[in-house]
N, C-alpha and C positions, 0 to 999 in steps of 0.2 A: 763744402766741396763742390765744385762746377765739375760736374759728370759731363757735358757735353764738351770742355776742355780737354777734359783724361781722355778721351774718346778720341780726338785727336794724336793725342800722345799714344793711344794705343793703335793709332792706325801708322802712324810714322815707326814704332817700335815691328810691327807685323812690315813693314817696307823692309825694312833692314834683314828680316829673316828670307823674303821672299828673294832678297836677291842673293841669299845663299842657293837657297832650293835651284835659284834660275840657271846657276853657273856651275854645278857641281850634282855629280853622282852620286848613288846612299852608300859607297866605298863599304869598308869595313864594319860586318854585321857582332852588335855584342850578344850574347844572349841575355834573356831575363826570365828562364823559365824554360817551363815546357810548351815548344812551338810558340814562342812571345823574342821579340829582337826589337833593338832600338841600333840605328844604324848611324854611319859620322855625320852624316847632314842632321837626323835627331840633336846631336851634341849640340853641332857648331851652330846650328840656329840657335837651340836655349840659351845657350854663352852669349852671344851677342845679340837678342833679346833682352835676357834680364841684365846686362851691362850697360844698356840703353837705358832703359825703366830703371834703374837702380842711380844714374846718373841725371835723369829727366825727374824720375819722382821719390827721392830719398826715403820721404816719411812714409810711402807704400811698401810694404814687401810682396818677395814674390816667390811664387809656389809655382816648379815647374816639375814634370811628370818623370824627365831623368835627373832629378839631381836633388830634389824635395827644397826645401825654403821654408817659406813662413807657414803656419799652421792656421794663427787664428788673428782677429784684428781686419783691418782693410787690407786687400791681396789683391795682386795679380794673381790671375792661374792660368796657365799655359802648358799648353801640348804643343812641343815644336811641328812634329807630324803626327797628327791625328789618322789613322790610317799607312802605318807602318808597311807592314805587309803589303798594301797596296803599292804604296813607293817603290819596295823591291822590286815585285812584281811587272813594273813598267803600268798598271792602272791605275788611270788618272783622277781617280776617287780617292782623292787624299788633302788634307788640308791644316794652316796653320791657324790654330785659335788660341785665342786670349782674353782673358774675360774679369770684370773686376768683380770684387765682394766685395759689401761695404754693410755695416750692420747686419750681418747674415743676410744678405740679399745680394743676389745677382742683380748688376745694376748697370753692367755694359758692359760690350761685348762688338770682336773681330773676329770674323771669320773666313779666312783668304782660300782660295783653290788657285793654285799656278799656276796649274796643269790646261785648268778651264776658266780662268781669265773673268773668273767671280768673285766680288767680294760682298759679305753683309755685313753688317752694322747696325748699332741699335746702341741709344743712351737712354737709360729710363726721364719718360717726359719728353721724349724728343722724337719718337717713332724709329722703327724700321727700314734698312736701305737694302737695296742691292744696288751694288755698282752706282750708288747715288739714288737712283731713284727708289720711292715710298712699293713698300709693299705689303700685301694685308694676306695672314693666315686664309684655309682653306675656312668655307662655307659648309659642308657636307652636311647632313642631318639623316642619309640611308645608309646603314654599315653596310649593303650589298653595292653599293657604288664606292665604298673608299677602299684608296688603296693605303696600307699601312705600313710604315716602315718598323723592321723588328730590330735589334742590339743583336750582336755577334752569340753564339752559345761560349760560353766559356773552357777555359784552356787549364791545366797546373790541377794544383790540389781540390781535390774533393768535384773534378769536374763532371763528374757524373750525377750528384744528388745534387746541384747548382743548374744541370741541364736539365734535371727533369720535371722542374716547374716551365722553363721557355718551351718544352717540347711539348708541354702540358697545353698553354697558352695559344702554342703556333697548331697542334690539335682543335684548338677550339674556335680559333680565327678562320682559317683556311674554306670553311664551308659555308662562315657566313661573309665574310668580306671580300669586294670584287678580287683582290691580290694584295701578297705577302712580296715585301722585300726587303735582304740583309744586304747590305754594302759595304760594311767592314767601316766605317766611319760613323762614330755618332756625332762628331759636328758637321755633318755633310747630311748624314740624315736631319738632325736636327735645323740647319740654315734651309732646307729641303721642302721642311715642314713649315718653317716661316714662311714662306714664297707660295707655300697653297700647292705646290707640287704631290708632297703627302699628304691626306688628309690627320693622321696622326702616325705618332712615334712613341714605340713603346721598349725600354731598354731595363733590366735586371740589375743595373748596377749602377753607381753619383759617384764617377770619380770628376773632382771641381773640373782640372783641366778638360776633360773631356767633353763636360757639362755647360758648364757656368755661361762661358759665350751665347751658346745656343739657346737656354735658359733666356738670358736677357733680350734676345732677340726675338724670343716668339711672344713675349709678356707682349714687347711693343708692336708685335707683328698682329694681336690680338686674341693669341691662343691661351688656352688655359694653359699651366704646368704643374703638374701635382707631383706628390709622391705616389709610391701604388696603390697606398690606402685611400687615394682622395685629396688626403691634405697637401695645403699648400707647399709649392715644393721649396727647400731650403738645402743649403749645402752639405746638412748630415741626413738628408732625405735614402735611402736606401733603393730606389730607382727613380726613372727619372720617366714621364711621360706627358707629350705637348699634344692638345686635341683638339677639335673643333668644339662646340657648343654642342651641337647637336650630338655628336657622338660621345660626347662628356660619360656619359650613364651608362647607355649599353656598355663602352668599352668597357667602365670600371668593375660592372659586373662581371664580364668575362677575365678580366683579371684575377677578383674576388675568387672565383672558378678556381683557376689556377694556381692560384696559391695553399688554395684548398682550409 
């Protein structure tokens, strides 16, 4: 399999959504829950995404976040809008990712913002882009100098004993790390973090769409990606967190912490 080919095709597949996003409103909101919407730009992108991918690359399936697909095997995974709620909202922290598995491994990855006229990119073996050019995760090694990107608290069922490990966490962060910040996107935190902007990211939940892109782009960007226990991180991993070197330990302790 030529990952740096598919990388292509995953960047011409994200063109085609971006120029829904470019020309059209989030119209009519569906719900999915408690305070959770996927709006029609949600739709009409995944529709002609995976129509795309489905016509480009037959023997790959594809797993998209409104409409489910393929489970297990080589995958697309796609969030048409990652940061829903932002889109609503008119802010511009929102973005379209897609991200390949292949042997249980995140192996490349787009990650577009519209809004903000960025895109990343990353094939395993072939390094990290933005907008083209090479870029290299944060360096940090003081958790009183990094600042940290946190995942959203959660929303629906049982969202109270779900929150009260992140409140746990964001407790124990706040006093030793220079700043905390939630942006309603974890592939925007996560391409955020590749770029050395955060120095880490730390999120409660691996959904692939939301994940996998980001994932492949900080391996190549030079970041660690674990699960929350440490181990390496993989697509049934149960959170997701990309870190500098230096901060590898302390954070995972404080994690440890929190999970109690």
């Amino acid at each position: 399999m030529d990952i740096s080919e598919l990388l292509k095709v995953a960047e011409a597949a994200v063109d085609r959504g971006r120029t829904i996003t470019d020309s059209r409103a989030p119209g009519v909101l569906t719900s999915k829950g408690d305070r959770d919407m996927a709006s029609e730009v949600d739709f009409a992108v995944e529709r002609e995404v995976r129509a795309f991918l489905e016509r480009e690359t037959p023997d790959i399936g594809v797993l998209g976040e409104e409409e489910g697909g393929a489970t297990d095997g080589t995958r697309w995974v796609l969030d048409p809008i990652d940061g829903t709620v932002n889109f609503v909202h008119g802010v511009p922290l929102w973005a379209i990712s897609l991200g390949l598995i292949h042997e249980g491994r995140a192996v490349a990855g787009v990650i577009d913002h519209p809004a903000l006229g960025t895109r990343y990119a990353a094939a395993e073996g072939h390094g990290a882009t933005c907008n083209g050019q090479p870029i290299r995760g944060s360096e940090c090694t003081d958790l009183s100098e990094a600042l940290v990107a946190v995942g959203d608290y959660a929303v629906g069922p049982d969202a109270a004993g779900q929150n009260a490990v992140r409140l746990a966490l964001t407790k124990l962060l706040y006093p030793r790390v220079q700043r905390l910040r939630m942006i309603g996107t974890a592939a925007t935190a996560l391409s955020w973090t590749a770029a050395g902007h955060f120095d880490a990211m730390v999120m409660f939940s691996n959904k692939p769409w939301d994940t996998m892109a980001g994932v492949a782009i900080n391996r190549e960007a030079g970041m660690f990606v674990l699960d929350l226990d440490g181990a390496e991180h993989s697509p049934a991993s149960g959170g997701t967190f990309a870190v500098s070197a230096g901060l590898r330990e302390p954070l995972l302790d404080l994690i440890g912490e929190a999970l109690g």
